[in-house]
KEDO-108301 format. One record per residue (C-alpha): x, y, z; residue number from 1; residue in three letters. Coordinates in steps of 0.2 Angstrom, whole numbers. Example, Ala and Ser with C-alpha at 12.3 -4.5 7.8 and 13.67 -1.06 7.14 Angstrom:
2
      c1      c2      c3     k     r
      62     -22      39     1   ALA
      68      -5      36     2   SER
REM end
This chain:
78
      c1      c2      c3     k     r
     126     -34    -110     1   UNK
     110     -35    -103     2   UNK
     100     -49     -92     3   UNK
      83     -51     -91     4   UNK
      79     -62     -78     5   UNK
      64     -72     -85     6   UNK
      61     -83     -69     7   UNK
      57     -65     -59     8   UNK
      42     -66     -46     9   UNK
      29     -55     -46    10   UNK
      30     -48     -27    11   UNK
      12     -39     -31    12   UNK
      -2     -48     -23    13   UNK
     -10     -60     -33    14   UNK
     -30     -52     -36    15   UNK
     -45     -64     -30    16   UNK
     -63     -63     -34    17   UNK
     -75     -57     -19    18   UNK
     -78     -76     -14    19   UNK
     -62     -82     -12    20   UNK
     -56     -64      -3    21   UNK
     -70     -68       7    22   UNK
     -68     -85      12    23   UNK
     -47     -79      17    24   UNK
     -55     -66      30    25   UNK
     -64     -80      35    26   UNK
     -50     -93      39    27   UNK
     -39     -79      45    28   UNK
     -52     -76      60    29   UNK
     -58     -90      63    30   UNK
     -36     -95      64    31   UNK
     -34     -80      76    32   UNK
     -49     -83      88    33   UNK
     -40    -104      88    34   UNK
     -24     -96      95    35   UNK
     -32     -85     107    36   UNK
     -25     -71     116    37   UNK
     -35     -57     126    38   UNK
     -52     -61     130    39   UNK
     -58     -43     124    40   UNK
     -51     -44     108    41   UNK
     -59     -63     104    42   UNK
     -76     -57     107    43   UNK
     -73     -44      96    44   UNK
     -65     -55      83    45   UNK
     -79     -68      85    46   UNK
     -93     -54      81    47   UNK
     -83     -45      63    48   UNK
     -83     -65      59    49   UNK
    -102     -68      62    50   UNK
    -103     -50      53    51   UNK
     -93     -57      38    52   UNK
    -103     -75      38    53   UNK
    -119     -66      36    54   UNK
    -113     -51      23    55   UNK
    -117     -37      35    56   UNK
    -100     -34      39    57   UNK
     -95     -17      36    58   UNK
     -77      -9      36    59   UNK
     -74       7      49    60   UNK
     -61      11      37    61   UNK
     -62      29      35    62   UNK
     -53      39      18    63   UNK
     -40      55      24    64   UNK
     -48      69      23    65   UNK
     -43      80       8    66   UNK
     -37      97       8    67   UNK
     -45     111       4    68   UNK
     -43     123      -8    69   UNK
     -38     140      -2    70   UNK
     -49     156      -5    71   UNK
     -40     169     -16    72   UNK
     -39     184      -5    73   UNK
     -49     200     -14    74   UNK
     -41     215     -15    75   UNK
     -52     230      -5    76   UNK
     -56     245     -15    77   UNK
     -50     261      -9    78   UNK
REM end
């Protein structure tokens, strides 16, 4: 026999609109700069939140690079 568990969480993040994705980033830096820490990395902190505040804020994240597709090698004529 076969169970199906009906009461089975969804471990997938739960998908928010851009205001409410927004407004977490915002409690989770302004959490982090509260519990303080290295003075270097507060600052740092407290600009990316201004940055967020103001909608200027924009990601260093960078995509891997893709490989490229290897040249056929031509055979010479003799």
């Amino acid at each position: 026999m076969l169970y199906i568990n009906i009461n089975k969480i969804d471990k997938m993040a739960k998908k928010v609109d851009k205001k409410a994705r927004k407004q977490q980033i915002i409690d989770n830096l302004k959490h982090t700069i509260e519990m303080g820490g290295n003075p270097i990395n507060i600052d740092k902190l407290k600009e990316i939140l201004e940055s967020v505040e103001s909608d200027t804020f924009v990601s260093q994240y960078k995509k891997r690079a893709k490989r490229k597709p290897l040249k056929k090698k031509e055979k010479k004529d003799e």
